[in-house]
Each structure stands twice: as structure tokens, then as C-alpha cells.
C-alpha positions in Angstrom: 0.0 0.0 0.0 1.5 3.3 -1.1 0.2 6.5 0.8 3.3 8.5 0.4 3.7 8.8 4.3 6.7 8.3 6.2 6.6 4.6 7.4 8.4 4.6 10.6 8.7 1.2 12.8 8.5 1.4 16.4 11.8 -1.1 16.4 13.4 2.1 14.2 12.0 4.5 16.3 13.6 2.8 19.5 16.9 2.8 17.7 16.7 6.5 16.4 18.9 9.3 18.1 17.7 10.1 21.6 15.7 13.1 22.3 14.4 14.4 24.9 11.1 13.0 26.6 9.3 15.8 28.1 5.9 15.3 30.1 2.6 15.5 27.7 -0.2 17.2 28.1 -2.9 14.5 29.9 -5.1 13.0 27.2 -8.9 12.7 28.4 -11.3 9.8 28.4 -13.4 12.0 25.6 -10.5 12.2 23.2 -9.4 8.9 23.6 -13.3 8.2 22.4 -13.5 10.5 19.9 -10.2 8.8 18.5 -11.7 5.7 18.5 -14.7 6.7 16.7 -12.3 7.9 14.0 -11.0 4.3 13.8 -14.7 3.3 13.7 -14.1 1.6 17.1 -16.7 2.9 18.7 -20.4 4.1 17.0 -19.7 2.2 14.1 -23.1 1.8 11.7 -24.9 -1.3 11.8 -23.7 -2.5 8.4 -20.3 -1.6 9.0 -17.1 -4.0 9.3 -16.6 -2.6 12.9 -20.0 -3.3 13.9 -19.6 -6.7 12.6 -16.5 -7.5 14.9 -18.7 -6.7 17.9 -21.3 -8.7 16.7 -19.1 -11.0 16.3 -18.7 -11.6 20.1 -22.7 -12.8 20.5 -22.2 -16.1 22.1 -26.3 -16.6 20.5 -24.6 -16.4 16.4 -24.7 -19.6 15.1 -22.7 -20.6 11.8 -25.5 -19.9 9.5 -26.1 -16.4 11.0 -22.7 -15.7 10.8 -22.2 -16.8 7.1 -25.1 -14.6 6.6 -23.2 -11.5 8.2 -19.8 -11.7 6.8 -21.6 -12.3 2.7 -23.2 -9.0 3.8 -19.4 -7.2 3.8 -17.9 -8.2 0.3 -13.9 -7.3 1.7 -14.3 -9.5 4.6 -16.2 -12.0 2.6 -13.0 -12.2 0.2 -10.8 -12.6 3.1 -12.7 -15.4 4.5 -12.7 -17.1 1.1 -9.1 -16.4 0.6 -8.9 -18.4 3.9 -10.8 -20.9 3.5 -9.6 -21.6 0.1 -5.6 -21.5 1.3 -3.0 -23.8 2.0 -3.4 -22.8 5.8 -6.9 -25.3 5.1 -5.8 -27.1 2.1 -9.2 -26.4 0.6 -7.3 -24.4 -2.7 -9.6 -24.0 -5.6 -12.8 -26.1 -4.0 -14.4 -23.8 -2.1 -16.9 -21.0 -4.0 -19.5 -19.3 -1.3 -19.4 -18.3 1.9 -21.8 -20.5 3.1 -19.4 -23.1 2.3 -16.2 -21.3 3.9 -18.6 -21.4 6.9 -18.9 -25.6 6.9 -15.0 -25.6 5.6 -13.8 -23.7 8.7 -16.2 -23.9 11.6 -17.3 -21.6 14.0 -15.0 -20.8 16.1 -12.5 -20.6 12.9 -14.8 -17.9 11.0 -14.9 -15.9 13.8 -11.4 -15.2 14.4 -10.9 -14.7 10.0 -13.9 -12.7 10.3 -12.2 -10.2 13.2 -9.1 -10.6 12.2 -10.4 -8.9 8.7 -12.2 -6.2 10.3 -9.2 -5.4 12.2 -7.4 -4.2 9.1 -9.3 -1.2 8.9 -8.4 0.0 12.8 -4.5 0.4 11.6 -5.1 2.4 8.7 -2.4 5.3 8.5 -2.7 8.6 10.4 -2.8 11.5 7.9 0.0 14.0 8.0 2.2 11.5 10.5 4.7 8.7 10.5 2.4 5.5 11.4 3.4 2.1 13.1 4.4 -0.5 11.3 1.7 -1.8 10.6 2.4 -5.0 9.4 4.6 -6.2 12.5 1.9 -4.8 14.6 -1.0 -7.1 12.6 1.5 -10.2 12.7 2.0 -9.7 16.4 -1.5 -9.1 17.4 -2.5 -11.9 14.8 0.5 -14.4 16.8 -1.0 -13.3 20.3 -4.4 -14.1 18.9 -3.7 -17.5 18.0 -1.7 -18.8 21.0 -4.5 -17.3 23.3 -7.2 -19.2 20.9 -5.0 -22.4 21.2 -4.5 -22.0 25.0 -8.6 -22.0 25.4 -9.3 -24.9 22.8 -7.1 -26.7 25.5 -8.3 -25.9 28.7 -11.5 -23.8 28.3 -12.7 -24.5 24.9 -16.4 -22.1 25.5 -14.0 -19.4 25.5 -11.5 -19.5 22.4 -13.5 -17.2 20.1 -13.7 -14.5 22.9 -9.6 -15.1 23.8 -9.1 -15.1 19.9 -10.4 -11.6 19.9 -9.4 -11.1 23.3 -5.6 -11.6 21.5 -6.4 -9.4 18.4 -7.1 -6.1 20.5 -4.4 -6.5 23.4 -2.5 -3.7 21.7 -5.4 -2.0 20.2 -4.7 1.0 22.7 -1.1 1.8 21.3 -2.9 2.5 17.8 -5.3 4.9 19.6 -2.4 6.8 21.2 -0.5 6.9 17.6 -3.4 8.5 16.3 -3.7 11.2 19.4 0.1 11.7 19.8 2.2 10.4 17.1 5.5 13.0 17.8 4.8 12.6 21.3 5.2 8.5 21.1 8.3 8.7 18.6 10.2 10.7 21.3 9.0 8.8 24.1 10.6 5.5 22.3 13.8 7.7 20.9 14.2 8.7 24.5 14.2 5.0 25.8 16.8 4.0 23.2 18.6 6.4 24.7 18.3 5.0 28.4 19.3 1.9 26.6 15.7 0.7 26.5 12.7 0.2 28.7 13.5 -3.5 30.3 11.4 -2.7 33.3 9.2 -4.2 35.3 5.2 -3.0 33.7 4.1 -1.3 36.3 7.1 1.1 36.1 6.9 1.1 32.4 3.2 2.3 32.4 3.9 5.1 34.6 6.9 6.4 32.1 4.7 5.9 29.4 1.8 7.8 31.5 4.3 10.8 32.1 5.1 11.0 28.3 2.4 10.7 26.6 -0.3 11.6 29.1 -1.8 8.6 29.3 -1.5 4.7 28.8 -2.0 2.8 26.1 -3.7 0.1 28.4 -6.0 2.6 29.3 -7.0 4.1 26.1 -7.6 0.1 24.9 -9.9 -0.1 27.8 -11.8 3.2 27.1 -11.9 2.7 23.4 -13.3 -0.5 23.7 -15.9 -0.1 26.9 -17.0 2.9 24.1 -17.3 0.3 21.1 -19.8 -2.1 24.3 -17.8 -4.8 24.4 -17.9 -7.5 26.9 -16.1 -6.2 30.2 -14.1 -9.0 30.8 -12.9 -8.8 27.5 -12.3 -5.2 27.9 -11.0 -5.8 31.5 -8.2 -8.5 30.1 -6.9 -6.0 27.7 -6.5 -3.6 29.9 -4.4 -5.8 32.2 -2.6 -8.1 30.2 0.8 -6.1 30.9 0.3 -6.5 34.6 1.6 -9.0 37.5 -1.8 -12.2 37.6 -2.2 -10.1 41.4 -2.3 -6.9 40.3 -5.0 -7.1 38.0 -7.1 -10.2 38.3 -10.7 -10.5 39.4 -12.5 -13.4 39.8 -14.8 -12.5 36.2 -12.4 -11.4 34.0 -8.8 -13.7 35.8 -9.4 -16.6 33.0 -9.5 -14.7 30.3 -6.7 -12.4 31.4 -4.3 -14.9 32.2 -4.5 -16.6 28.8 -3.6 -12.9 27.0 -0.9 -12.8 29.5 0.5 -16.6 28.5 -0.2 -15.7 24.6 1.6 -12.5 24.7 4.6 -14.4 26.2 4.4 -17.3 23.8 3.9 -14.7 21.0 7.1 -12.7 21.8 9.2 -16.0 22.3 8.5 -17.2 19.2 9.3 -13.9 17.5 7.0 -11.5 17.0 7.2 -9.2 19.2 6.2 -5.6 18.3 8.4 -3.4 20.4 11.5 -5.5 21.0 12.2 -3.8 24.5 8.1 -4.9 25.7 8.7 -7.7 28.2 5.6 -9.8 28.7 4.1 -11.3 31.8 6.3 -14.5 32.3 4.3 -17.6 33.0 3.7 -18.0 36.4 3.4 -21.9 37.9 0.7 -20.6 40.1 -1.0 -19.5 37.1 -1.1 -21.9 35.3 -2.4 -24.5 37.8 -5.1 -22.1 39.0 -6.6 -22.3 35.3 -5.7 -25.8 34.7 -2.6 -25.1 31.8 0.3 -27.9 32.8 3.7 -26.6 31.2 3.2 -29.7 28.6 0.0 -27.7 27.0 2.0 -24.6 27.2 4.7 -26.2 25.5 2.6 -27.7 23.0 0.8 -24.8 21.8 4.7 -22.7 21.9 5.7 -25.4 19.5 3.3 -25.2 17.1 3.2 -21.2 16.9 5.5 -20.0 14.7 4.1 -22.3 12.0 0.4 -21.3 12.6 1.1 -17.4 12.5 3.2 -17.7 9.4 0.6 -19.8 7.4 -2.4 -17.2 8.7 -0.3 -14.1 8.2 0.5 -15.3 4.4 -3.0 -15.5 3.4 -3.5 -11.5 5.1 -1.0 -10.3 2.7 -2.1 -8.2 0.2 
């Protein structure tokens, strides 16, 4: 895609020269709302792509309904296809409607095409401003997406579509702060390459990014998307999936949040991190027994990663 803007990486931005990170002005709930409505995050129209990726989220749509839905949006219906009719499936050349995409990949799998389609028009570029790379970020929030979908198909199987999308959005807060402060983020990251990176503990890390930019990215993922109604303890997990399990967990929303946590580790270990100085939650034995993941699962679904993620983010490309 050419759109004649400067295409800046966070990874470059982290290793550009050092500048000064001065204290930004606080950025408000209603912004962060009105920045998301720009992305179509929030009061999206009812026949819209965005509106469909809520939707999406209704435990009561059943595979028909949802077939019906995504033939309704002809881009999303051609990525679903394209899916369906890759390698990733080994369907290539058989299948011709959406109806049968639907029987070809199963609920839980046209879901997660379905919002992982819709997600490409959040990251679209910021007029006038360097954007993210948005390709890394796509390939790390589709990596995170998948290991927290994997993680539930093993141990709480009701909940992989909602971890899958749970996975897709983690970060979806950092897009919203590109969009309200893009300078203001590139020297924030050019002044942690030049404290020789930001290897802190989260909590620490927040407050930095809180004193630079005004404001969190955590936060601006939870207001954006408590704006757009989603679920809260989907909302609640992406707001603190960069914590400590005990700084963040409540009994509704600790499940959910503690598989984001494990897929954002598993996603960064296997390579595809987006900010290469982000250190994820480490998997915690506690944890992990508490939600009934033995290290062999974990294992399991870290091994098969890399290859999922490649074969999903081929068939994305345009």
C-alpha cells in the first residue's frame, strides 16, 4: 500500500537518536473516544465491518447467522474465502461461497478470520504523520491471537472465540495513542533507546509511558473499547494483560486475562514481538495450575506457533 507517508517502525524509532522526553499534556477519556470513533471503534453503523467484529462476540450467532453476516461485507467475505480456500486449510480452488467457507472452517474458525479482517481497517495510516508498522503490529497481534485461541481450545474450549479476539485487540490501545500523539510516542521511544531501553518491570513502564504521553496505552484500549460495548471482561483483560496475575485479576475477568498474558509471552518467544524492548508477563506456575494449563500444554501450543502465525499471516497479505 502506497500512501506517500513516512513509514516509521517502532523497532526504528527505539533505535533513532535520543531526544528528549518531556511530560505530555494529559489526554482525556473523551478524546481517547473520539479517536476511537475515528477508527470506527466505537459508534460504528450497523452495516459496518466494525460493527460486525462486535457482533461477532454474541455467544447466540450460530454458523449460518454468521455466514449470513460476513456475505453482507464483500472485503471481509474475500478474506474469508481467501482463507478458506488457502494452503493454511488445504481447501485451494474447492471452495466457491461463503456458506461453504462457513462448513469448511467452523465456528469458532470464522470468527477469528472474520475479526481478524475487520481489524485491518483499525490500523489504517494517520494522515499528516509517521504510522506504526503496521504490518509487524498485525502479525503480532494476529500471533498473540492465536496462541490465546489455542490456549482455550485446550483448557477452556467455551471461551476460544472471545480469547481469539481477546488476543487481536491487546495492543489496540497503542494505535489509539498513535493517532492522538504520534511525535509525542516517537520521542517517548527515541528517549528510551537512549536510556538503553525500557527493560522494566510493567508497572514502572506504564507510569513512564503515562508521564510522556499523558496517558496509557492500556487505558486508552480499555476506554476505546468499553466505548465500542464490548464485553467487560474482554475489555478488562486487555486492559491488564501487561500487569503482575495479582495486580490485575478479578475473579470475572482472571481466566481470560491470564490466557492474553500466557499468549503475549508465547507470542514474543516465538518472535514476533512488536516493540523489542516490551517484556511480557512471564508464565507464572501458580497461574497456570489455577486455570488448569500444565507446562506440557503450554509447550505444546509454543511449538506449534510459529508455523500457525506464518501460514495465517500469508493468506492477510495483500
Amino acid at each position: 500500500m502506497t500512501t506517500g507517508l513516512s513509514r516509521v517502525s517502532f523497532s526504528q524509532a527505539l533505535h533513532a537518536e535520543a531526544a528528549p522526553t518531556a511530560a505530555g499534556p494529559a489526554i482525556d477519556d473523551a478524546e481517547i473516544v473520539e479517536a476511537a470513533q475515528r477508527m470506527s471503534l466505537a459508534g460504528a453503523g450497523a452495516a459496518s465491518g466494525m460493527r460486525l467484529l462486535s457482533v461477532l462476540l454474541d455467544e447466540r450467532l450460530d454458523l449460518p447467522g454468521l455466514a449470513k453476516l460476513v456475505s453482507a461485507q464483500p472485503g471481509i467475505a474475500l478474506r474469508v474465502m481467501r482463507v478458506a480456500n488457502s494452503a493454511y486449510y488445504g481447501h485451494s480452488g474447492v471452495v466457491a461461497t461463503v456458506d461453504r467457507a462457513a462448513q469448511v472452517l467452523g465456528l469458532t474458525a470464522l470468527r477469528g478470520i472474520a475479526a481478524a479482517a475487520c481489524f485491518e481497517g483499525l490500523t489504517a495510516p494517520v494522515a499528516g504523520s509517521a504510522t506504526l508498522d503496521l504490518a509487524a503490529f498485525r502479525n503480532h497481534s494476529l500471533a498473540v491471537a492465536c496462541a490465546a485461541q489455542a490456549l482455550a481450545q485446550r483448557v477452556a474450549q467455551e471461551m476460544a472465540g472471545e480469547a481469539f479476539m481477546a488476543g487481536l485487540l491487546h495492543d489496540i490501545g497503542l494505535v489509539v495513542l498513535w493517532r492522538l500523539r504520534p511525535q509525542s510516542l516517537l520521542r517517548h521511544a527515541a528517549g528510551r533507546a537512549g536510556r538503553g531501553g525500557l527493560c522494566v518491570a510493567a508497572p514502572q513502564a506504564a507510569e513512564q509511558e503515562r508521564l510522556a504521553l499523558g496517558t496509557t496505552h492500556a487505558h486508552c484500549g480499555r476506554v476505546a473499547l468499553a466505548a465500542w460495548h464490548l464485553p467487560a471482561g474482554l475489555v478488562d483483560a486487555v486492559a491488564e494483560h501487561d500487569l503482575p496475575a495479582a495486580a490485575g485479576d478479578r475473579p470475572a475477568t482472571a481466566p481470560l486475562a491470564a490466557l492474553l498474558r500466557l499468549a503475549d509471552h508465547l507470542a514474543c518467544a516465538a518472535g514476533h514481538a512488536f516493540d523489542p524492548d516490551h517484556v511480557p508477563v512471564p508464565p507464572d506456575e501458580r497461574v497456570l495450575a489455577q486455570h488448569g494449563i500444565t507446562p506440557e500444554q503450554l509447550a505444546e501450543v509454543a511449538a506449534a506457533l510459529p508455523d500457525t502465525v506464518k501460514r495465517l499471516c500469508a493468506v492477510f497479505e495483500d
